[in-house]
C-alpha positions in Angstrom: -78.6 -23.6 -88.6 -78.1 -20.4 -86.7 -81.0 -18.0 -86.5 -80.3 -15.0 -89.0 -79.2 -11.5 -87.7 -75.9 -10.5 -88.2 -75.0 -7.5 -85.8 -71.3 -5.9 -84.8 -69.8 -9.0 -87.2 -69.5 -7.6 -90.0 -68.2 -4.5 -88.4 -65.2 -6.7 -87.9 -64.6 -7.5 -91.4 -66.1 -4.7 -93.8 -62.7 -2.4 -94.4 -58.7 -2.5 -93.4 -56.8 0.4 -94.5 -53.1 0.4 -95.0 -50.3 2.9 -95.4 -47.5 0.9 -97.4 -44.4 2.6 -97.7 -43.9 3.3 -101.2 -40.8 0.6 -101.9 -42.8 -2.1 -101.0 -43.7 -5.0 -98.3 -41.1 -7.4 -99.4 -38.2 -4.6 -99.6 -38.7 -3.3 -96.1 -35.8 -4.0 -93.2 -36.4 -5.2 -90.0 -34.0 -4.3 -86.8 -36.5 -6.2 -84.6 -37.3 -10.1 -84.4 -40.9 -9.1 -84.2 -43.4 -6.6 -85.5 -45.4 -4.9 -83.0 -49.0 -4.4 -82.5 -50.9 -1.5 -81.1 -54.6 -1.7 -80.4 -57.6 1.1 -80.3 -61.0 1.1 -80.0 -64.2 -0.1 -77.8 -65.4 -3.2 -76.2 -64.5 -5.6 -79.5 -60.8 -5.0 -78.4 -60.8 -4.2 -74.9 -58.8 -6.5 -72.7 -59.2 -4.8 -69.3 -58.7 -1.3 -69.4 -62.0 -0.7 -67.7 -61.1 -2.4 -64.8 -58.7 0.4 -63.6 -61.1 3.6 -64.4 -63.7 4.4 -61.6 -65.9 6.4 -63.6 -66.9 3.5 -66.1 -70.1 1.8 -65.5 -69.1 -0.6 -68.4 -67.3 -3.3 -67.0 -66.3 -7.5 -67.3 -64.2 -8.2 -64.2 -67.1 -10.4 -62.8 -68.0 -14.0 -63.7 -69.4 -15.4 -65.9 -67.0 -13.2 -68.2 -64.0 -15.1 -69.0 -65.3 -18.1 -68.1 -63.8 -20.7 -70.9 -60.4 -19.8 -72.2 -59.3 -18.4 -68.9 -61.5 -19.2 -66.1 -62.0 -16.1 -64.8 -62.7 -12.5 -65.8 -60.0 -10.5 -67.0 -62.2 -7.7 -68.2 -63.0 -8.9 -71.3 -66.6 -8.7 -72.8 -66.5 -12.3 -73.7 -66.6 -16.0 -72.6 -62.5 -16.1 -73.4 -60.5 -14.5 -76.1 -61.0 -11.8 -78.0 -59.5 -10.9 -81.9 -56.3 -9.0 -80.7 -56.0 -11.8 -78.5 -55.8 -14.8 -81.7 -54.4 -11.4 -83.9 -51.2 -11.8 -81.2 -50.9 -14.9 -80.5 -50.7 -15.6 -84.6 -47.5 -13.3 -84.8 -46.4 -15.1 -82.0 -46.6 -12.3 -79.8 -47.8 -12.5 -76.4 -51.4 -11.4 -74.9 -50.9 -7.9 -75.2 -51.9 -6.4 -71.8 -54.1 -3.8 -70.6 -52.4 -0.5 -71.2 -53.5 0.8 -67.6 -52.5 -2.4 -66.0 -49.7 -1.7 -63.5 -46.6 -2.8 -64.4 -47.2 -3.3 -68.0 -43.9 -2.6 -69.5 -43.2 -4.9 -72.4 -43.2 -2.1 -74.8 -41.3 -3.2 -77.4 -44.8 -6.1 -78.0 -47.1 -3.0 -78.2 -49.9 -1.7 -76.7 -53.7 -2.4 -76.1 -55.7 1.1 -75.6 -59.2 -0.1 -76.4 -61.7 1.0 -73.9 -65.0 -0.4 -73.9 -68.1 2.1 -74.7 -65.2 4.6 -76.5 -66.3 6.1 -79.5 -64.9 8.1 -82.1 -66.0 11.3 -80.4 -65.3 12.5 -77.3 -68.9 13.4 -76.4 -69.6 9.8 -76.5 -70.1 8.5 -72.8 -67.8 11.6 -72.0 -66.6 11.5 -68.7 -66.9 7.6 -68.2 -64.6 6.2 -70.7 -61.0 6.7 -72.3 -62.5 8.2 -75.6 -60.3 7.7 -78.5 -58.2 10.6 -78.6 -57.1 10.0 -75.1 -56.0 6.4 -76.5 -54.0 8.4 -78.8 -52.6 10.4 -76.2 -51.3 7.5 -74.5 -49.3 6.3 -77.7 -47.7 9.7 -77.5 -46.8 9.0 -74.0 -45.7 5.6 -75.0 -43.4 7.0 -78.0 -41.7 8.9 -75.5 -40.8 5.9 -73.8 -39.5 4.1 -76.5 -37.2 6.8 -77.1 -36.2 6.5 -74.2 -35.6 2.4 -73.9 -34.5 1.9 -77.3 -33.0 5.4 -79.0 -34.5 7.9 -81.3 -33.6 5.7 -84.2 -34.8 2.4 -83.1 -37.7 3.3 -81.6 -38.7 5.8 -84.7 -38.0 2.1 -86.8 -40.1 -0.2 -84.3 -43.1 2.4 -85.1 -42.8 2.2 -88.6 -43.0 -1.1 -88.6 -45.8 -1.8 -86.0 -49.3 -2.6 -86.8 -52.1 -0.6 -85.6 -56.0 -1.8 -85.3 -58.7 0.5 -84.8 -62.3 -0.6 -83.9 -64.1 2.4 -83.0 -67.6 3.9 -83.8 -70.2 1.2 -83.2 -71.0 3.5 -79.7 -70.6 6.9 -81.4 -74.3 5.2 -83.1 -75.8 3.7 -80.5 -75.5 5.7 -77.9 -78.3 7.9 -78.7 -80.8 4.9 -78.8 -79.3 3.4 -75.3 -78.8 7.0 -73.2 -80.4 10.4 -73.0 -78.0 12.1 -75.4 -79.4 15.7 -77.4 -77.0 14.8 -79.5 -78.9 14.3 -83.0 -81.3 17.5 -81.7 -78.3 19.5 -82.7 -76.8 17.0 -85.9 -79.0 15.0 -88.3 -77.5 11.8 -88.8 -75.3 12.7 -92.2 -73.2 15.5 -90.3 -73.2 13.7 -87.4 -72.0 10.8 -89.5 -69.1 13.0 -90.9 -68.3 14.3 -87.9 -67.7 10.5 -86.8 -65.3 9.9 -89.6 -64.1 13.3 -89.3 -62.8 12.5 -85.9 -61.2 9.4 -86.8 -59.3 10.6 -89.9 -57.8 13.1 -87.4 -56.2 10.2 -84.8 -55.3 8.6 -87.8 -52.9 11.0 -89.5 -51.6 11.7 -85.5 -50.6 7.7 -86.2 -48.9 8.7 -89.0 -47.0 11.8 -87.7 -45.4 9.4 -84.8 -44.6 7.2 -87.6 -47.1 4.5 -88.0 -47.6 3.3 -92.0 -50.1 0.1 -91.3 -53.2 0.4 -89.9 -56.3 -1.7 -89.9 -59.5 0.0 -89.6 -63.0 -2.0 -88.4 -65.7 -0.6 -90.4 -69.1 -1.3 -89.1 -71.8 -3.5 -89.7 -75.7 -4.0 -89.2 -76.0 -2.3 -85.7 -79.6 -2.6 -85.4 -79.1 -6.5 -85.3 -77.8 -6.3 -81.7 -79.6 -8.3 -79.1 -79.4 -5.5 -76.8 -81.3 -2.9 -79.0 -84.0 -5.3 -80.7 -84.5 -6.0 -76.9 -85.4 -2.1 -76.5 -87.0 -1.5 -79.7 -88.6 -4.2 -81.3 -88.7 -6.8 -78.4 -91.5 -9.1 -79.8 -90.9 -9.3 -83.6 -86.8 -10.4 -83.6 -86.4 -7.9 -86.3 -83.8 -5.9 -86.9 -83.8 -1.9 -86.3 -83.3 -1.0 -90.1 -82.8 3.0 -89.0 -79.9 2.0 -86.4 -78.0 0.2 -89.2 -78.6 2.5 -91.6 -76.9 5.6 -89.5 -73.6 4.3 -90.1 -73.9 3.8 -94.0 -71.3 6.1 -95.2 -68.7 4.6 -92.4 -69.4 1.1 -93.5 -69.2 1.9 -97.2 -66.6 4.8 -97.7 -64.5 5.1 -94.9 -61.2 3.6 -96.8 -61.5 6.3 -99.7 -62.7 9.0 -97.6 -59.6 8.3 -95.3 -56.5 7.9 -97.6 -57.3 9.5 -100.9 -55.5 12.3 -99.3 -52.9 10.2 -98.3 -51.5 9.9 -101.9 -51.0 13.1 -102.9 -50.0 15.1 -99.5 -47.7 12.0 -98.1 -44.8 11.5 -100.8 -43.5 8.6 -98.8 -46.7 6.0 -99.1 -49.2 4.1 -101.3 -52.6 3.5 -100.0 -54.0 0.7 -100.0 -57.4 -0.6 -98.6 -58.8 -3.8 -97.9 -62.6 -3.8 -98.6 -65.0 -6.6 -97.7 -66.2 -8.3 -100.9 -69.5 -10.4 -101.1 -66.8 -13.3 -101.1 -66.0 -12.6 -97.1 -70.1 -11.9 -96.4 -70.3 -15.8 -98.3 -67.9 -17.1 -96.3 -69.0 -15.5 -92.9 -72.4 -16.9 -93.6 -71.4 -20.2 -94.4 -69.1 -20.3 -90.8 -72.6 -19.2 -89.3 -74.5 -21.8 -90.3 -72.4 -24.8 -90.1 -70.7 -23.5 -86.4 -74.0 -21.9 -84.4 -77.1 -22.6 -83.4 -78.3 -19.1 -81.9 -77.6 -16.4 -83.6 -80.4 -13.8 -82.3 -80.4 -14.2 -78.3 -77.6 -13.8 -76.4 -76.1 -16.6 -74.0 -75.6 -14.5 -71.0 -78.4 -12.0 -69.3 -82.4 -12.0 -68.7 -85.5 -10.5 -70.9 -86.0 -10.7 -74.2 -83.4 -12.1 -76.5 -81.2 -12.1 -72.7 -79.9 -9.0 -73.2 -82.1 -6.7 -71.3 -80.3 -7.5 -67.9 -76.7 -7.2 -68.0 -74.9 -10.4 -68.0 -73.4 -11.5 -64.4 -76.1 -9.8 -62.9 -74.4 -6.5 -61.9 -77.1 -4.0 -62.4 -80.1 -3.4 -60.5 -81.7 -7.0 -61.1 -78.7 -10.0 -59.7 -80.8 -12.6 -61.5 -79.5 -13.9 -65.0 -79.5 -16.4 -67.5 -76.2 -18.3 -68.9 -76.3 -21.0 -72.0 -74.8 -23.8 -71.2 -72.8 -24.4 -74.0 -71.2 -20.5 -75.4 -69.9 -22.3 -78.4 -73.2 -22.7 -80.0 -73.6 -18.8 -79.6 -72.5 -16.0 -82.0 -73.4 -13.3 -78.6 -72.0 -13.9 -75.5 -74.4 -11.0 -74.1 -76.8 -8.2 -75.3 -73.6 -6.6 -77.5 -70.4 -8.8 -77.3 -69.6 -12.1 -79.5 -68.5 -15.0 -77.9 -64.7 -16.3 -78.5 -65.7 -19.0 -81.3 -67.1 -15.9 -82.9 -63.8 -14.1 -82.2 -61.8 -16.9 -83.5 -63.2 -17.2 -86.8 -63.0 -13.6 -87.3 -59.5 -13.6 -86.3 -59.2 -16.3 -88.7 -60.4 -14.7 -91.8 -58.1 -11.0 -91.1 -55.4 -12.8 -90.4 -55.1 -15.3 -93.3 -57.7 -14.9 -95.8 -57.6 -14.9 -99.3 -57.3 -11.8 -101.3 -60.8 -12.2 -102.3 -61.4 -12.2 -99.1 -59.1 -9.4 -97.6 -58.1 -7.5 -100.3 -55.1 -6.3 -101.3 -53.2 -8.2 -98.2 -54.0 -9.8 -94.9 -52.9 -9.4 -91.5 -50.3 -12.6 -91.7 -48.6 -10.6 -94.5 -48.1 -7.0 -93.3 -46.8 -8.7 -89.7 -44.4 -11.0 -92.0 
């Protein structure tokens, strides 16, 4: 049986939010053998961004990251793959690459602009990561591109039809436990909150203006189950930090209303749709937990309490470190990060679950 704790997981599962066009999933036409797929967000979906940005102390291009699906670190923050790794490789697209990787031009695939510690706000490690506007800013850049490559008209279609995943906000609330940030000395946690969502809502309906219609949005889960900040706060008691996943309450629990309600009466062109968690997907998570992991509360890479004190690979101040032998039996690779079983099963769930699972649609449907 695992131990119990469920941190960032849920965050992968609680809410997908959709634009449909209003004539339908079945009725639209393709021009393209494939649907592409454009990524935002932090860490969960980072596949090496921060390898190329010198300002970033937040980095996985040293071992042991990477060590099982690839053998090597690709800048992952993970013992292989991660979800928009199994997301692409189930629309039998390839690994999408690292959007700041040199030479990455197979643009008609997509793009991956997740950049691990981004948040939804730029003040949110400002000055050390690609925040999430700046992600956006890249698509722009991208779009222009595509018009160039493919036409005005195919590229306008090839964005309509994509897929975009956002996981963002998970280091818009912690932040202020892990660094020295005044932030909440000048917001109390509901504006701060709002201002969160706000910020999101805004790169959203930028998505839209370029031309994208489907987008699947990560809502968050219990942060204050995290190795890395039970390690900081409650380091004896293996208890989560009720106030840190309480912050986030109106992300996790309204974010698909809040979002799109709009969408329906100032967009002529679209339905909206969202796909909530249901206490059917928290069953069946729990029930992958216990029969797949034996550790569910200390990480399998780093040093201290619950190993996530000491960064895993040794890279900080302190070289020495601690690594499970077996990352399987894990649901944290380190202090933060899940390991690729974890991924997998995830993957698993938003790209083929049942509509009382995924509700209205999954991922397999809006890429068919």
């Amino acid at each position: 049986m695992a131990s119990s704790g469920m941190p960032i997981i849920h965050a992968l599962l609680c809410c997908a939010c959709l634009l449909i066009p209003a004539r339908g999933l079945s009725q639209r036409h393709h021009s393209h053998k494939h649907v592409a797929f454009f990524v935002f967000g932090d860490s969960l979906f980072d596949v090496g961004n921060n390898k190329y940005i010198n300002t970033t102390d937040q980095r996985a291009n040293f071992w042991p990251y990477g060590e099982t699906f690839f053998g090597f670190p690709t800048g992952r923050f993970s013992d292989g793959r991660l979800i928009p790794d199994f997301i692409a490789e189930y629309a039998k697209l390839p690994f999408l690459p690292p959007y700041l990787q040199p030479g990455s031009n197979q643009l008609t695939h997509g793009a991956n602009f997740a950049f691990a510690g981004a948040g939804a706000l730029d003040e949110t490690h400002q000055g050390k990561v690609i925040n999430l506007n700046t992600q956006l800013t890249y698509l722009k850049n991208m779009e222009k591109l595509l018009r160039q490559k493919l036409g005005d008209e195919d590229a306008k279609k090839m964005l309509f039809d994509a897929v975009y995943l956002i996981s963002i906000g998970s280091n818009d609330y912690l932040s202020p436990y892990f660094t020295n940030s005044r932030v909440l000395q000048s917001h109390s946690w509901k504006p701060y909150r709002h201002m969160v969502i706000g910020n999101l809502t805004v790169v959203i309906k930028e998505i839209y203006k370029i031309g994208g219609r489907k987008f699947g949005i990560l809502s968050l889960g219990p942060l204050g189950c995290v190795p890395a900040l039970k390690a900081i706060k409650k380091p004896g008691t293996g208890e989560c930090i009720e106030e840190a996943s309480q912050t986030k309450q109106n992300y996790t629990t309204k974010p698909c209303p809040r979002f799109f309600m709009s969408y329906r009466t100032n967009w002529k062109d679209s339905n909206t749709q969202c796909l909530m968690s249901t206490p059917h997907l928290r069953k069946e998570w729990t029930t992958l937990q216990n029969m797949s992991f034996k550790e569910g509360k200390i990480a399998c890479c780093g040093l201290g309490p619950y190993r996530a004190l000491v960064s895993c690979g040794g890279e900080g101040t302190k070289k020495e470190y601690e690594l499970c032998s077996n990352s399987r039996e894990y649901v944290f690779f380190d202090g933060v990060h899940p390991t690729e079983k974890v991924n997998q099963q995830l993957a698993k769930l938003l790209w083929s679950g049942t509509h009382n699972i995924t509700r209205p649609y999954n991922l397999k449907e809006l890429f068919s």
